[in-house]
C-alpha positions as CSV (number, residue, x, y, z in Angstrom):
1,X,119.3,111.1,-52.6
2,X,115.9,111.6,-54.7
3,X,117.7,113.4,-57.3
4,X,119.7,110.7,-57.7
5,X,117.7,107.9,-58.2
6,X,115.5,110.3,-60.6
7,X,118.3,111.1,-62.5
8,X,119.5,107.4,-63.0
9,X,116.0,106.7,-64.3
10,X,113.5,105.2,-61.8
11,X,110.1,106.9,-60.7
12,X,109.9,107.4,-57.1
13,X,106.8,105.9,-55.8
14,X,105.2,106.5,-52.2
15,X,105.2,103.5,-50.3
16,X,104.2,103.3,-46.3
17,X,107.5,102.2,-44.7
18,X,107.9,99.3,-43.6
19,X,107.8,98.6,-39.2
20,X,110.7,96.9,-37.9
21,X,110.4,94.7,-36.5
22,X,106.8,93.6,-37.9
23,X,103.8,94.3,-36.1
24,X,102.3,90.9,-36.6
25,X,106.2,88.7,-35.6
26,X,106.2,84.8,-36.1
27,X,105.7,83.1,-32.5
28,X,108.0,79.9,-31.5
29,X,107.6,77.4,-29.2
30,X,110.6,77.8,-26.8
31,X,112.2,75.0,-24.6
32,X,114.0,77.3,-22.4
33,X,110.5,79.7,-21.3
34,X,108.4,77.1,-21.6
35,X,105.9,79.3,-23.7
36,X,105.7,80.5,-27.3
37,X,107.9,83.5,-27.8
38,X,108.5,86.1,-31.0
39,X,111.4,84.8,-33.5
40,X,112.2,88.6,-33.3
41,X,113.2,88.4,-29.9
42,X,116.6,88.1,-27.9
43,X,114.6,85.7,-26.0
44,X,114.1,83.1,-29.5
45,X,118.1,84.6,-30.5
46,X,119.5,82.6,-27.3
47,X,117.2,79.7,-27.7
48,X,119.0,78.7,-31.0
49,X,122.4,79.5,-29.7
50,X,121.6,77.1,-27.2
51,X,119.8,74.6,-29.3
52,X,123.0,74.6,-31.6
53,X,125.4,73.8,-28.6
54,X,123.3,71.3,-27.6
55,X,123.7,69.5,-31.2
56,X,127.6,69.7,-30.9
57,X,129.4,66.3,-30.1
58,X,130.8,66.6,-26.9
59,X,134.6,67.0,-27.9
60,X,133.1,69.6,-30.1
61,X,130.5,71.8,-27.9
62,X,134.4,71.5,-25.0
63,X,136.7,73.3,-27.7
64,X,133.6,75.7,-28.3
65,X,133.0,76.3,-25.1
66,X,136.6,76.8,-23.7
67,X,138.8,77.0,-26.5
68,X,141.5,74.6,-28.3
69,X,145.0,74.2,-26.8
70,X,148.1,74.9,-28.7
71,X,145.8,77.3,-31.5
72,X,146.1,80.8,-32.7
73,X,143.3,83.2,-33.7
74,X,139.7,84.0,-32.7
75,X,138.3,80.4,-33.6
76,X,140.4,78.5,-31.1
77,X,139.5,81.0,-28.1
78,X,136.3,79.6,-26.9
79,X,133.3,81.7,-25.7
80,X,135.1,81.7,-21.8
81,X,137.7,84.0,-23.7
82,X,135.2,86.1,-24.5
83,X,132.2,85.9,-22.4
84,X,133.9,84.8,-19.3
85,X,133.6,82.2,-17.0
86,X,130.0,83.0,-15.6
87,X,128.8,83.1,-19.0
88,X,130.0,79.7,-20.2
89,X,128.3,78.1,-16.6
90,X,125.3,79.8,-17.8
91,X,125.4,78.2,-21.1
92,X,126.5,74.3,-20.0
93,X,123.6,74.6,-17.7
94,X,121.0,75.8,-20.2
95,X,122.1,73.2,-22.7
96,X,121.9,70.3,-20.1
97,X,118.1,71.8,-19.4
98,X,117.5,72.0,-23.1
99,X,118.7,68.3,-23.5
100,X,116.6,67.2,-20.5
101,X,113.4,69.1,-22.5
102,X,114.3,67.2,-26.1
103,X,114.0,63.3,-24.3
């Protein structure tokens, strides 16, 4: 792969390599853990999938959650099509908790 890029014309330089994720990661506030948590984390991932469910009108956040009658494709499933019935309980009870936290 060096040869290549030499050979297209750019100078190779050393550089230390970059850690992923970053050694020092931005912190967040979280609603859910009540704590500060990394925006790296699976932890800050769910947070804003719940955060942006809980913004959805509710006619909306219903046909997100369990999918639009009389549809066809992937966008009118609904998360219960894919994630299951547990999982969409899960997620109507975190957003009522995350709405409760916001007033």
């Amino acid at each position: 792969m060096d040869r290549i890029w030499i050979r297209l014309g750019f100078r190779l330089t050393e550089k230390p390599m970059s850690t992923y994720p970053p050694a020092d990661q931005p912190m967040a506030y979280s609603r859910l853990a009540g704590r500060e948590v990394s925006t790296w984390s699976e932890e800050w991932k769910h947070e804003c999938e719940i955060a942006y469910l809980a913004g959805m009108k509710p006619d909306k956040l219903k046909g997100m959650l369990y999918g639009v009658q009389g549809g066809e494709g992937e966008s009118v499933r609904g998360i219960k099509h894919h994630r299951g019935d547990a999982a969409v309980a899960q997620l109507v009870s975190e957003i009522e908790r995350y709405r409760r936290s916001a007033s």
